[in-house]
C-alpha angles and dihedrals in degrees: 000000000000143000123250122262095198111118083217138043138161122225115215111195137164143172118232144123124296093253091052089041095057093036088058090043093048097049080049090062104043092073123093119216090025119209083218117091079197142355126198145160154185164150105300092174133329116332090340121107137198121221108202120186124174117198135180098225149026094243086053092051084056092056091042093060090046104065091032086063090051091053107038119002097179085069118094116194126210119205123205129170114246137184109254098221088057117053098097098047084039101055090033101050116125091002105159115245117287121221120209114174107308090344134104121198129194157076126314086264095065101043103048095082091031107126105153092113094249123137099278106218106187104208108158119205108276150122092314138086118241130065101138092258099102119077099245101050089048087051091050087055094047081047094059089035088060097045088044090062093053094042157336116285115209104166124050136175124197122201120185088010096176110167083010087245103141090035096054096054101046084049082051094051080057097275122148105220135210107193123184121193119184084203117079093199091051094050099053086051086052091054084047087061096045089056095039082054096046097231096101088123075059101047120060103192121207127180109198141067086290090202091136086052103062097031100124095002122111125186136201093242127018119190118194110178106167129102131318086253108053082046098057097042087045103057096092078064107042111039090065083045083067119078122232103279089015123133128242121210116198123179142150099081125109116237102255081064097058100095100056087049091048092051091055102058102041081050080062099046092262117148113225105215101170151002115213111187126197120185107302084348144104138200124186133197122201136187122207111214119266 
């Protein structure tokens, strides 16, 4: 997923218990269109939780603590103005490393003393989207982790890259990858990462839509972790992207979206093989029929 281009963002959290947390979030979610850009939360320390929502404008802010006091009115929520260009590095700075599987995700400070023999993948906080924090890039990573234990992967195509995360360790474990970014910020910073990993001869990096660059192509794992939305609309898309007994990866949905994106993709002959939930996240993994 991308980062934002808005000069100006606010930034909506709150401290509760989980069950006053995910009903926020939920509520959140229910609504369509939604006044938040994201909405995230977790476990800031034992049995205490952290609501974060990010919105584009003050009028939005209103809406969102609407419905977050009729979900949940314990909850009170605290607004302050943010760049744009800086929430995620913001909100990520100084996170510790993530481990996902045989994989190791985080900034140059992590990794320095990091000796437990896991593939080390240097993303430092910044614009894009993707450092292994966030539930749906961990769950991508768990996902490859899992195909990687059943068999070699030669061929990978990455929609919404991003940091080039996901990208970037399926292209360490001996992958070629295809990773297409929307955003062209977010792109070049993917391209960054390939070379800071040293597997850029391994990453092709494309901003734009890359639809001509897929057409007739299929691959032997496609990640898509954008929004419920895109990978709805983009099945038509993805699921001939993937070669017969290859494996789909889809993320960026909350759980409660699951079932329309799962919908989506058995409607289209896909095999669903696993869930994999992270906090308010889902990640699912899909096989086309040999």
């Amino acid at each position: 997923m991308a980062g934002y281009a808005r000069a100006r963002m606010l930034l909506l959290t709150a401290l509760g218990t989980l069950a006053q947390v995910r009903a926020a979030a939920d509520e959140l979610d229910r609504h369509d269109p939604s006044p938040a850009d994201a909405v995230s939360w977790f476990e800031e320390k034992p049995g205490k939780f952290r609501l974060e929502v990010y919105v584009p404008t003050k009028q939005d802010g209103i809406s969102v603590e609407a419905i977050v006091g009729a979900a949940a009115p314990e909850l009170h929520l605290k607004t302050k103005k943010v760049a744009a260009k800086d929430w995620v590095a913001m909100s990520l700075e100084g996170l510790p490393a993530v481990r996902a599987g045989r994989f190791i995700v985080a900034g140059a400070h992590a990794l320095r003393n990091e000796s437990s023999g896991r593939t080390k993948i240097w993303i430092e906080a910044s614009e894009a989207f993707g450092t292994g924090h966030h539930g749906t890039t961990w769950g991508c990573l768990m996902a490859l982790e899992s195909v990687l234990r059943q068999r070699r992967v030669e061929r990978v195509l990455d929609v919404g890259a991003g940091s080039g995360v996901l990208a970037i360790a399926a292209a360490k474990t001996g992958a070629d990858a295809l990773a297409i970014e929307i955003d062209a910020r977010a792109a070049a910073i993917a391209e960054i990462n390939t070379k800071q990993n040293k597997i850029a001869n391994r990453v092709r990096v494309i901003a734009g839509d890359g639809a001509r660059y897929i057409a007739g192509q299929q691959f032997d794992l496609v990640f898509a972790n954008i929004l419920m939305r895109p990978l709805i609309k983009l099945s038509p898309k993805l699921v001939p992207a993937v070669a017969p007994g290859g494996t789909l990866i889809l993320s960026g949905l909350l759980q409660a979206q699951a079932p329309l994106v799962r919908e989506a993709y058995a409607n289209r002959g896909m095999q669903l093989v696993k869930q994999i939930p992270k906090e308010a996240w889902m990640t699912l993994v899909w096989k086309k029929p040999d």
